[in-house]
N, C-alpha and C positions, 0 to 999 in steps of 0.2 A: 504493500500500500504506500510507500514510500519512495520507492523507484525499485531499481534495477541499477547496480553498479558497474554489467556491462553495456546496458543501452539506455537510458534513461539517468539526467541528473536526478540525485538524490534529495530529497527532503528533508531539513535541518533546521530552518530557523522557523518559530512559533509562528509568522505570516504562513510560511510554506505548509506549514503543518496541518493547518485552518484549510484546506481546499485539496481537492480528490478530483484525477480525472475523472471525468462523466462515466468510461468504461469500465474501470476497476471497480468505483463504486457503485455502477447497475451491477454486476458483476456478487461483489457482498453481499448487497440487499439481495440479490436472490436465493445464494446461498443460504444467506441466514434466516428464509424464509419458508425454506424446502428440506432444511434438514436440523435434529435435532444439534446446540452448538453448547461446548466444550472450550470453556474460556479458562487457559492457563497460563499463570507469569504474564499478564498483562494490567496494566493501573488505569488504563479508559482515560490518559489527559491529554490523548491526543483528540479536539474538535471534530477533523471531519471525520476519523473512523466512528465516533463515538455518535455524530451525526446519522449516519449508515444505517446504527445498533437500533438508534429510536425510530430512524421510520420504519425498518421493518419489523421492529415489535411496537407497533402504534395501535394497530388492532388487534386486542387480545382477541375476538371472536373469529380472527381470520387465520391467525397463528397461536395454532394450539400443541407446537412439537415442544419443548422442553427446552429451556436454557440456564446450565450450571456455571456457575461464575466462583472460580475457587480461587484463593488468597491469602497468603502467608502472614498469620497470627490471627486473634478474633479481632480484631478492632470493624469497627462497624462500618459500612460501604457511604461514599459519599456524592456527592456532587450529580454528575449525568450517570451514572453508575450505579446511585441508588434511586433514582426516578427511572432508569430502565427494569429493575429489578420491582415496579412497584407494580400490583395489578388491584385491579378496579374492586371494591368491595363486594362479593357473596361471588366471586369468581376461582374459581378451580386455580389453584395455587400450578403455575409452568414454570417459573422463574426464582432458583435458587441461587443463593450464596451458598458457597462452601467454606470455611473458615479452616485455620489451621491447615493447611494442604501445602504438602512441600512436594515439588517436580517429581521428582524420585517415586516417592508415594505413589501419588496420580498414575505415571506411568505406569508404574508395574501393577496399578488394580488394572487401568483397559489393559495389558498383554494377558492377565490371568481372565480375565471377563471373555476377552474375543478366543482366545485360544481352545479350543475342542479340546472337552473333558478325559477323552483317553491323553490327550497330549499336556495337560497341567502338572503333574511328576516330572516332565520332559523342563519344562518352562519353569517351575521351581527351581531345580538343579542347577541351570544357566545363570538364573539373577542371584543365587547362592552364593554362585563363585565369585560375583561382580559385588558384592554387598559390604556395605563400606561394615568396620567391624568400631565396636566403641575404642581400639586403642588408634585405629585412624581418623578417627573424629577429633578435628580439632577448631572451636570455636576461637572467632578473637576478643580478646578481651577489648571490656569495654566500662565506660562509665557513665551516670546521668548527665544529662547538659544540666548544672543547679547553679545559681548565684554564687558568685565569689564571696569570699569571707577573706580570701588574705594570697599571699604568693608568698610560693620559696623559691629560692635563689641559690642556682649548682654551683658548680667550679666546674662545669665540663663548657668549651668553647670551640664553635661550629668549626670546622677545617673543610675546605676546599681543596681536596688531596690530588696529588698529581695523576694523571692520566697514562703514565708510562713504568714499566721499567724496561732495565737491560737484562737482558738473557745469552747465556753464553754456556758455553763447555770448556773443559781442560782435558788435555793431554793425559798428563798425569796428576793425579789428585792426592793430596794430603795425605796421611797415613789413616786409618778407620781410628775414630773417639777423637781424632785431629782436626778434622773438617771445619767445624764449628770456628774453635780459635785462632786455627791458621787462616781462615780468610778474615774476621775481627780484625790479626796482627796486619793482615795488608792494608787491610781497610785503614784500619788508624795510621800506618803508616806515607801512605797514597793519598789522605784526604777524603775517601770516600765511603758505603757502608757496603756489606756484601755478604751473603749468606746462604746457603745449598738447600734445595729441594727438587725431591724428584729426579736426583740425575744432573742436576743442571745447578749454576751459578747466577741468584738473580743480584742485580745492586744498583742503588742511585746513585750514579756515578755522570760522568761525562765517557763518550768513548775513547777518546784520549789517555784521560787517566787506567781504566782500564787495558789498555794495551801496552800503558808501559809498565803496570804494577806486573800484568802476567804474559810478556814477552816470552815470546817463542813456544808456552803454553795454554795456548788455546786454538780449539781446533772450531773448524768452521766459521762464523761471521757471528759478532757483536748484533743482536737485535732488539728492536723497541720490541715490546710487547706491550699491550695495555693490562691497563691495573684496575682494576673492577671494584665494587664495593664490598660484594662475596668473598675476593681475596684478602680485603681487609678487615671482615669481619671478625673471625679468630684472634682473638687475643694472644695467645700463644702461638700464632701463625705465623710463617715465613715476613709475607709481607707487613704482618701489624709490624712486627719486632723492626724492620726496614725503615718504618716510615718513623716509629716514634725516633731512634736513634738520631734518624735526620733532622727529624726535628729539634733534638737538644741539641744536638751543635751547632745550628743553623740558629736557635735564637739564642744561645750561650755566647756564639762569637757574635752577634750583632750586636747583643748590652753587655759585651767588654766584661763577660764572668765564666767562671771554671765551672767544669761539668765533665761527668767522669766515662761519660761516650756512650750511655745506658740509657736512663732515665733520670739522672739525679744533677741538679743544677744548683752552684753556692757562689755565695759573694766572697771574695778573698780578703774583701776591705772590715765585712762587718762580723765580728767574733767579741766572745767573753770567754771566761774561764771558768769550770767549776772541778774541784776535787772530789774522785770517787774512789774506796778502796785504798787510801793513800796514794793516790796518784794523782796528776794535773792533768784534766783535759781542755782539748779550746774546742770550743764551741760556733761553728758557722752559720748564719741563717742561709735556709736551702729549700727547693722545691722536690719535687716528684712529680715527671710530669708520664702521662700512657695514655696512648692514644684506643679512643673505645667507637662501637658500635650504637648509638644513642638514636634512639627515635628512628631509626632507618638511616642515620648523616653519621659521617665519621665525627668525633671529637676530640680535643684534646682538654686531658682534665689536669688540672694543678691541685697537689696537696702540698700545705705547707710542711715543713720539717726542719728537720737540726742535719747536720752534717757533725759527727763526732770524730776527732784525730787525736794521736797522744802530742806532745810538746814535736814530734821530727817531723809530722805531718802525715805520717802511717794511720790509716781508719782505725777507728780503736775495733775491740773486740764487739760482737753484737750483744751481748749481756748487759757488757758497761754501756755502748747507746742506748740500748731499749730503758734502762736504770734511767739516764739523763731525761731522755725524751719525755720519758711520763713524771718524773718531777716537774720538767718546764709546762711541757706543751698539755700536761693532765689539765690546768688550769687555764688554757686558751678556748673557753666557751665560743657561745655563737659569737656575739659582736668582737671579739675579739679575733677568731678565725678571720672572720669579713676582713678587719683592719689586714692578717696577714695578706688573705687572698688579695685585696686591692693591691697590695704592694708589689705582689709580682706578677698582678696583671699589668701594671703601671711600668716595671721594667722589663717584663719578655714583650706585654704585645701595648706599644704604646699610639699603636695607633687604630681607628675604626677597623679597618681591614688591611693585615699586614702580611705583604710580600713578602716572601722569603724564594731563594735559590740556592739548590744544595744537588752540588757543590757549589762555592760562587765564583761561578766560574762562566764563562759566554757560552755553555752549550751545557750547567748544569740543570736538574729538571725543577719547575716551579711549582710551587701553593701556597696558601695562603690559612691563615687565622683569622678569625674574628675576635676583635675584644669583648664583643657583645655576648654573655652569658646564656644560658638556656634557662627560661623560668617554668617553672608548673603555676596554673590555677587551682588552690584549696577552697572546698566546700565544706563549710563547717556548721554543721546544724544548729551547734548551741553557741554562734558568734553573730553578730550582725554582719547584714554585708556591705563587702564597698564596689567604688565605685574606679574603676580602674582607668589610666590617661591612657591614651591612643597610642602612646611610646609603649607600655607597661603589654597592651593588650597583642601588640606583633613580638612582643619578645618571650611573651607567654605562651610554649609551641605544646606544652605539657597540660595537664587536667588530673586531680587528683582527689580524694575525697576523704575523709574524716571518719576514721570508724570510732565507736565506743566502745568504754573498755569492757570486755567480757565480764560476766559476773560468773562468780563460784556456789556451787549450790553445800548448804549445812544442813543441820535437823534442827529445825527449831528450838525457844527455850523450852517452851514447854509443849508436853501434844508430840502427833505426829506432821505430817508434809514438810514443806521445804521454804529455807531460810533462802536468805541471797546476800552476796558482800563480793564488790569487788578486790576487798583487802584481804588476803588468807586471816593473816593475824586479830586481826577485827571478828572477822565472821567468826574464829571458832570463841574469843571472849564475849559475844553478845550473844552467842548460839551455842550450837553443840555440835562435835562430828560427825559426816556426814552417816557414820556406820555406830555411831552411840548405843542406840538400843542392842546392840551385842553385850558392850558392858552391862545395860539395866538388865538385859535379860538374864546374867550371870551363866551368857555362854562362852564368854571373855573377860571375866570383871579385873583382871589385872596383867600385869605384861611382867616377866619376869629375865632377868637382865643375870648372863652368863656373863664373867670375865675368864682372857687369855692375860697374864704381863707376867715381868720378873719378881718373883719370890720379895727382892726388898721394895719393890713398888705397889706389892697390894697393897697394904693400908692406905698411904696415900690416895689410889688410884678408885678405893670406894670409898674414900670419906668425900671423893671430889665428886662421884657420880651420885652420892648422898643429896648435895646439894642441888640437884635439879629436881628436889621438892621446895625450895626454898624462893620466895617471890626476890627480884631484882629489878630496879630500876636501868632504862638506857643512859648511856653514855652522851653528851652533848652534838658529840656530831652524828648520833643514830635518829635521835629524839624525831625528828622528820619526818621516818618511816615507822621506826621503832615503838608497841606501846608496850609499859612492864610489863613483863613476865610473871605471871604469879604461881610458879611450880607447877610442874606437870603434872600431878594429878590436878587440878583446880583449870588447868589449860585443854587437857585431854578428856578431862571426865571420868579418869579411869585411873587405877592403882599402878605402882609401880615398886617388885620388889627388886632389890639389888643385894646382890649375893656378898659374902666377907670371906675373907683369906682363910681358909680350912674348911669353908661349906662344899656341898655338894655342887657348885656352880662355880667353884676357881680351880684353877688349874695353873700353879706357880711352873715359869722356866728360869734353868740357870742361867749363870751368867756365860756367853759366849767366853772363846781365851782368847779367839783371834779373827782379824777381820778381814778374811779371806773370801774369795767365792766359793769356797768350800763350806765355810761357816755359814754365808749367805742359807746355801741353799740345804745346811742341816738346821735351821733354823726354820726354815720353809717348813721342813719334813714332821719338825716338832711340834707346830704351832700345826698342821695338820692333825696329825695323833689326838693333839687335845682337845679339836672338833668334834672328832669321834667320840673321845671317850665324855663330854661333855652330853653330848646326844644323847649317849646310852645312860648317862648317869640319873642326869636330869632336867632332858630335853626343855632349854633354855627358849622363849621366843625371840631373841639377840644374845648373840654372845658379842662381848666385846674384846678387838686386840688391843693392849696397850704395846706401844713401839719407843722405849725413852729415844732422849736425842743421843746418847751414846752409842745405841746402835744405827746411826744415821747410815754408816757405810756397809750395814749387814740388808740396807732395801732396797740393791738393786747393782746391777753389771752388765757393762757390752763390752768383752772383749775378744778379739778374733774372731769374731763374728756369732761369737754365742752371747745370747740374753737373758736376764733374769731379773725378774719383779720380784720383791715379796709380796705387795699387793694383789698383784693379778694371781701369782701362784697360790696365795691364802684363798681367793675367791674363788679357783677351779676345783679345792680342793673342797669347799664347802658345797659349792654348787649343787651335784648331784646329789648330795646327802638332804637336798633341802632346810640348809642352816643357813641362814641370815645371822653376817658379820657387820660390824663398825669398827675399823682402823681407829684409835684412840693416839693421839701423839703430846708429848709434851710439852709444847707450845701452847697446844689448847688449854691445858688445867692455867696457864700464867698467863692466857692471853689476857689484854686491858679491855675489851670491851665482852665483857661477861656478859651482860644481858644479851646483845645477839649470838653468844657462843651455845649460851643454853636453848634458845626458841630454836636455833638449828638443829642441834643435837636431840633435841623432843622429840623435832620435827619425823628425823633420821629413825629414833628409834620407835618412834608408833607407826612409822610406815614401813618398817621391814619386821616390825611384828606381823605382816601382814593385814595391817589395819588402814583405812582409806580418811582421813584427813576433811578431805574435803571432795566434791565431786564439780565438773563442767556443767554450763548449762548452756544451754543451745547446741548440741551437736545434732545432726541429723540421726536419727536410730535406726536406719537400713542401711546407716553407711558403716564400712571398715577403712581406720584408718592405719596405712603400715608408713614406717621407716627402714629405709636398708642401711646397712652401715656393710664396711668391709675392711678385712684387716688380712694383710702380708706380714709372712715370716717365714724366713729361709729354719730350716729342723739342720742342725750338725749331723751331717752323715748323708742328707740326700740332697737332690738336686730339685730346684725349679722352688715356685713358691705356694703355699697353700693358701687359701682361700675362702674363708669363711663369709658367708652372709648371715642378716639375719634380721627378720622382723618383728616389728614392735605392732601386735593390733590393740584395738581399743573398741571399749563399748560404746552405746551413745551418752553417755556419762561422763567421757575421758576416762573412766577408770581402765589402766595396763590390763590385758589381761595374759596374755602368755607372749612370750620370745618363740620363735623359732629356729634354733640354730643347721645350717643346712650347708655340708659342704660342696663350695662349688667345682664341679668336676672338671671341665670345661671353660676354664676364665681366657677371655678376650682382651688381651693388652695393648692400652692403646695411653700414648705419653705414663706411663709407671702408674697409671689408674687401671684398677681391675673392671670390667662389666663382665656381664652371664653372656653363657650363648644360650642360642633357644630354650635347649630340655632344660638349664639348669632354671630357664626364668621361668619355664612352663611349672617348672616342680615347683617354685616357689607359689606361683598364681595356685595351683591345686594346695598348697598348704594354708594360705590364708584363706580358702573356701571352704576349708575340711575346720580351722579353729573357729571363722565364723558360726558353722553351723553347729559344731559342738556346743558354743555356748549359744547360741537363739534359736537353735531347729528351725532355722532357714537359712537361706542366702543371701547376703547382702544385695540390694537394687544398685551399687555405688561400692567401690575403691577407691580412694584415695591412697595414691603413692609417693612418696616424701624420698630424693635421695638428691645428693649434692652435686653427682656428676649427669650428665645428657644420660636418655635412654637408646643405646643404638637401635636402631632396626631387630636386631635379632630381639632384644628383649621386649622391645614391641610386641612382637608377635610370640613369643612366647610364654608372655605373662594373658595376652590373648585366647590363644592355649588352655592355659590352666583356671581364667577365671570365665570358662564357656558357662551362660546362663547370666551374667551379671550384665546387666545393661550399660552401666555407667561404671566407663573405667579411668580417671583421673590419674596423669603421668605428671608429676610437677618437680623441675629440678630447682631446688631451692640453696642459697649458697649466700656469704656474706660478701658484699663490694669492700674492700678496704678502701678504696681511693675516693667515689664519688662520694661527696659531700651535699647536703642541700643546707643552707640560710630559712630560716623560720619567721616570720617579718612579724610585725606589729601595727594597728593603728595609732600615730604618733599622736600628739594633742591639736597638731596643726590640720588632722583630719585625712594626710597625707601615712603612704607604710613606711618605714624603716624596720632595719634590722634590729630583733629584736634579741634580750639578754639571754634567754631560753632558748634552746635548740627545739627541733622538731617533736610535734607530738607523735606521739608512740600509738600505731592504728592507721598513720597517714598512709594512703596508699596511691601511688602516682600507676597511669598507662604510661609505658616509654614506647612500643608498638604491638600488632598482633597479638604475639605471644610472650610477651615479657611485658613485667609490673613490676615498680620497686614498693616495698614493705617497712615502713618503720616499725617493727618489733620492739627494739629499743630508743626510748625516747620519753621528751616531757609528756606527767601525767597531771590530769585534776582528779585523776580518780581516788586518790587519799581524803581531799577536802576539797571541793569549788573552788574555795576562795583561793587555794595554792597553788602553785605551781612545782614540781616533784620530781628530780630527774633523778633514777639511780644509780649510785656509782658517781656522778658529779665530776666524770671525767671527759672532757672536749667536747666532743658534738660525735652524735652515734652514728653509723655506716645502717644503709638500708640494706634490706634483704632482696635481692636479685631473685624472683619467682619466672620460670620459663616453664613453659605450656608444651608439653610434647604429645599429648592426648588430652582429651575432655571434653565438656561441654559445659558444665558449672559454672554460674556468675561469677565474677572475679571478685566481688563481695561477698559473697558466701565463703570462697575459697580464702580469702583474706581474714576472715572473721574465725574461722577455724584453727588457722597459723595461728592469729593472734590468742585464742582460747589453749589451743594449746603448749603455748607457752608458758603457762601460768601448771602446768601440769609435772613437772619433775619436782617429786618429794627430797630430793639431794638438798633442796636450798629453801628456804622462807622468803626470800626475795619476792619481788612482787610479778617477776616473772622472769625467765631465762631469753634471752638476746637468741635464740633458736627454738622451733618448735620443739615438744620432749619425742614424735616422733625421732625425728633427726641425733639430737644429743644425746638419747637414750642409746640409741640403734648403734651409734659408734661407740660410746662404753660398753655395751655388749660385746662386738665384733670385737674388740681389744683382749679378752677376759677370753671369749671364747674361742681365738684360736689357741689357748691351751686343751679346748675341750672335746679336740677334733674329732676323739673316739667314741664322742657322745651326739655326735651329730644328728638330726633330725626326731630328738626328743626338744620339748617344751619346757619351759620352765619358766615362772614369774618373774616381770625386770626386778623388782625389791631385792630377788637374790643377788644382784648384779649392783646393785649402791654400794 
């Protein structure tokens, strides 16, 4: 109806669209006169076709065939769409809407309709094989168009990447594990950057330079190639690592500063000193700059930092930095970051949009930076909103939204049903825990507390765990979060006996004589034995180790490539026996801030008495949610590495309910990250369908899967595989950004935003594209009091959470609100929530723990045995 593209111009603009040749549309009107019609994937706003539709359904008494008009979601038909749809009152209903109708759908009912009933087994089979499967479904995330309440403000800045690189071969190449450094070495020493893949040598160079750096070895011809945004996607990719390198030395030699040919960029002029460990170090202001994939555009993002060196100008060690770093920069909040980040936006990109050539040289290749930042719009339900300038609204390429913070479900004070507090600590002193009536029923009425320590440390060691019946006040800098403590029975609801030095619940060991890895791991051996024979004695619901600081060096060794925990080794040993330990050390009994030492330690021991604290609210109840974690270790004596996985499900509660540990047979190595191949992911899907059903006698409608690295293909489909029958299967790699940062802005008084003293709230959740959202996990809360503002830990400005979409369909606020609930879920800490979902950080302390447990593989066991 529009033309014909080999013989007729086309029809395009709203005039054009308005008017129908005479023959095409006699032509329609007849059609749609004479035969029953079938309207799909079309919106009726084109004039004259829609023209067409009314005259020839004008007379209902003339035209009595049928006309279906179906349309993707219910929303209700409008305009000339629903005046053709209408018929005249006490008249025989011809003209329907169909609602909810996707292509697909439609289709495949007319092939099943039209197709001859012996031949529908035939025509089933065929669309079988074509049928998209829930782990290839992949929605794009998205969020509501809502009124602004505020912008944040990144450190990532748009780049206009070059369009080229050089591609080349050598003769003879490097030595193998050489590759890498030896072209670096040429690189830095030629002026230019260069690096292997696939066979080949790519590099931003001039071809000049490259022909004299690798004279007489290279074969065949020096050629451009283009450089794509695919190729630079990968962070870890050939060409990312190309382009950021170039980048730093391209604006390090522009603003006349040192930079170490990587990433890292420092002024030589501007230093202090400080003493660590009895030593002088000086101190550089520095950047960090890496170039990322952002909204579908390259960018370059700036972190500020410290450059640390001893007095000769050697890096210092990474201990002693990390030490410096978070003394200074712990306390560089938001408005403070902003001041850094202004500063070296002021000296790398000082101008709107900055040329740069690299090499700078007449024939090196060019790009550009923008000084202009990337902002998101926030929608903040409990904020007014503003009103944004016309500057503000094109630099705003982002959309982000405001979640609240999850609440935790208790048992009321009195009665039965369900309490609410978003504060753990809160809810269990105005309430009760969530699993209480165990206690009142006197099917648990108290928790009894085994000790492991040395012979001269008993006494001490329970007159100190005596004291966690004892109410304490917070310390000044907890006060914030912190409310007293008033003894664990009075906090728990529930008794608490603790055993003395010759009861049936201690278990004295000697004093080691030497601190050998031999001693290490007879120490292991012992402190096993006495698990056992505690069990049998008098099956403790916690046994506790105590560890003095004298035996610091009996907890642990890597040498020649053998390994030893005494932690993890304590915990495989308890494991199967189903004994729940707490590592006890001595720092704890002298730490200074006692009141959060004991709310922890409560915390720790009524939740591996197997007792639940507290519960989630809002989870979906047909859904399971898993976590993979995975842990490598070479075994002395053989070869290659083992491979454990292992998932965390969950009820609609949040409550853990079993780990899976399952060895992977078949791991797919790809950069020194393990993935599954098929069967191993097919096994895993058939084991969270087999623990679902055990515990609900049914099967989940929804999976949710939590892991840090991409799902390749094979695991796609063979968690596919495993979870046949489930509708909805959620692939989400979830993972922390160290580098991008976002600013959290304010309504100033003048009406106008500025950066504001607070960093981002915790719940903010941004679209960067289709399949990727950033997550504030960690971040500022009101959820302690309205009137405050609450950031935990009080350290810089928090790193969002990188969410990537590899299957699903799930609103991305559903999916956000579930991360954020469950973070508030590992019993290890009282915090107000963990900076990672407890799928995720459960799932890798599992995987740690359990690859001592290889021979126990594909049994069950509750995470609490693994705190």
């Amino acid at each position: 109806m529009h033309g014909d593209y080999r013989y007729d111009a086309l029809k395009n603009t709203q005039r054009e669209l308005g008017e129908q040749e005479a023959e095409l549309r006699a032509a329609l009107v007849h059609q749609l006169r004479t035969r029953p019609v079938l309207v799909c994937g079309y919106s009726g706003r084109d004039a004259s076709v829609m023209a067409a539709f009314l005259e020839a359904y004008r007379d209902p008494s003339q035209q009595r065939l049928p006309l279906y008009w179906t349309q993707f979601g219910d929303s209700p038909v409008k305009g000339s769409v629903e005046t053709l749809l209408q018929m005249p009152d006490g008249a025989e209903p011809q003209r329907f809407v169909v609602p909810s109708a996707t292509f697909d759908d439609v289709i495949r009912r007319i092939a099943l309709h039209v197709a001859p009933t012996n031949a529908r087994a035939q025509v089933d089979s065929v669309l079988d094989r074509f049928k998209e499967s829930p782990t290839t479904r992949r929605a794009a995330f998205q969020l509501p168009n809502l009124p602004v309440t505020g912008l944040i403000k990144s450190n990532a800045f748009p780049m206009q990447p070059p369009g080229e690189l050089l591609e080349f071969d050598l003769v003879q190449w490097p030595a193998r594990g050489t590759v890498w450094s030896e072209l670096r070495t040429i690189g830095e020493e030629h002026g230019f950057v260069a690096a292997p893949f696939r066979g080949k040598v790519y590099a931003i160079a001039s071809p000049q330079q490259i022909q004299s750096a690798f004279a007489g070895n290279i074969t065949g011809e020096v050629k451009r190639v283009p450089l794509s945004d695919e190729d630079l996607r990968y962070e870890d990719g050939t060409a990312n690592s190309l382009m950021r390198r170039a980048t730093v030395i391209a604006l390090a030699h522009k603003a006349g500063l040192n930079c170490d040919n990587e990433g890292l960029i420092w002024d030589p002029q501007d230093t202090t000193e400080q003493r660590v460990e009895a030593r002088q170090w000086t101190l550089y202001k520095a950047v960090l700059l890496q170039v990322k994939s952002v909204s579908g555009s390259l960018v370059l993002v700036l972190k500020p930092t410290l450059f640390v060196t001893d007095t000769t100008g050697n890096a210092a060690p990474r201990a002693i930095a990390n030490t410096i770093k978070v003394k200074i920069l712990g306390y560089q909040h938001n408005n403070k970051f902003n001041e850094a980040l202004e500063f070296w936006r002021t000296r790398l990109l000082p101008d709107r949009d900055n040329a740069l050539r690299f090499p700078d040289v007449e024939e090196g290749i060019k790009f550009s930076v923008s000084a202009r930042p990337i902002f998101a719009k926030i929608t903040d339900e409990r904020e007014a909103s503003v009103a944004l300038s016309e500057r503000n609204e094109r630099l705003a390429s982002q959309v982000g939204l405001q979640i609240p913070e999850p609440r935790l479900s208790f048992l009321p004070k009195a009665g039965r049903g369900v309490a609410f507090d978003t504060h753990p600590i809160r809810g269990l002193l105005r309430d009760r825990p969530f699993d209480a009536l165990l206690t009142e029923a006197g099917m648990a009425p108290s928790i009894r507390v085994g000790l492991i320590a040395p012979d001269r440390d008993g006494r001490r060691v329970t007159q100190y765990l005596g004291r966690l019946q004892e109410s304490i006040d917070p310390g000044r800098w907890d006060a914030d979060y912190l409310l007293p403590f008033p003894g664990f029975s009075t906090a728990f609801k529930c008794g608490l006996e603790i055993t003395q030095p010759g009861g049936k619940g201690f278990v004295g060991l000697d004093e080691p004589t030497e601190n050998t890895p031999a001693s290490a791991r007879e120490l292991g051996a012992r402190i096993a034995s006495a698990l056992a024979s505690l069990k049998a004695a008098s099956n403790p619901s916690v046994i506790f180790v105590y560890i003095p600081a004298r035996w610091s060096a009996l907890r642990g060794y890597d040498i020649d490539g053998e390994q030893f925990d005494l932690h993890d080794f304590v915990k495989a040993s308890a494991i199967p026996q189903g004994i729940s330990t707490q590592f006890l050390e001595e720092d704890t009994l002298v730490h200074q801030q006692q009141c959060r030492v004991r709310w922890w330690l409560s915390l720790a021991t009524y939740a591996k008495a197997m007792r639940n604290p507290w519960a989630l609210d809002g989870l979906d109840k047909d859904s399971a949610y898993v976590g993979i974690g995975y842990s490598l270790r070479n075994k002395p004596g053989e070869d290659g590495n083992i491979v454990l996985g292992c998932s965390h499900l969950y009820s609609r509660n949040g409550l853990g309910l079993q780990f899976r540990l399952s060895k992977i047979e078949n791991p797919i190595m790809r950069r020194k990250n393990p993935f599954m191949s098929f069967d191993d992911a097919r096994r895993l899907g058939e084991g969270i369908r087999e623990l679902f059903f055990e515990a609900n006698l049914r099967l989940p409608s929804r999976v949710v899967v939590h892991k840090q690295t991409p799902f390749l293909k094979e695991e796609r489909e063979g968690l596919q595989a495993g979870l046949e029958g489930v509708d909805c299967v959620e692939l989400l790699q979830i993972h922390i950004d160290d580098t991008l940062r976002y600013l959290a802005s304010r309504v100033g008084r003048s009406g106008s935003l500025e950066i504001d003293g607070y960093p981002i709230h915790r719940g903010t959740t941004v679209v960067v594209d289709d399949s990727t959202a950033l997550l504030w996990v960690h971040g500022a809360s009101t959820a302690l009091n309205p009137s405050r503002t609450y950031y935990q830990g009080k350290r810089r400005i928090p790193a969002p959470l990188v969410l990537t979409r590899h299957a699903g369909t799930s609103d991305l606020m559903m999916l956000a609100d579930e991360i954020l609930g469950l973070s508030k879920m590992n019993f290890n800490s009282f915090d107000m929530y963990g900076q990672l979902p407890a799928t995720i950080e459960t799932s890798r302390r599992v995987a740690r723990v359990g690859a001592l447990l290889d021979r126990y593989a594909d049994r069950s066991y509750d995470y609490r045995l693994f705190m």
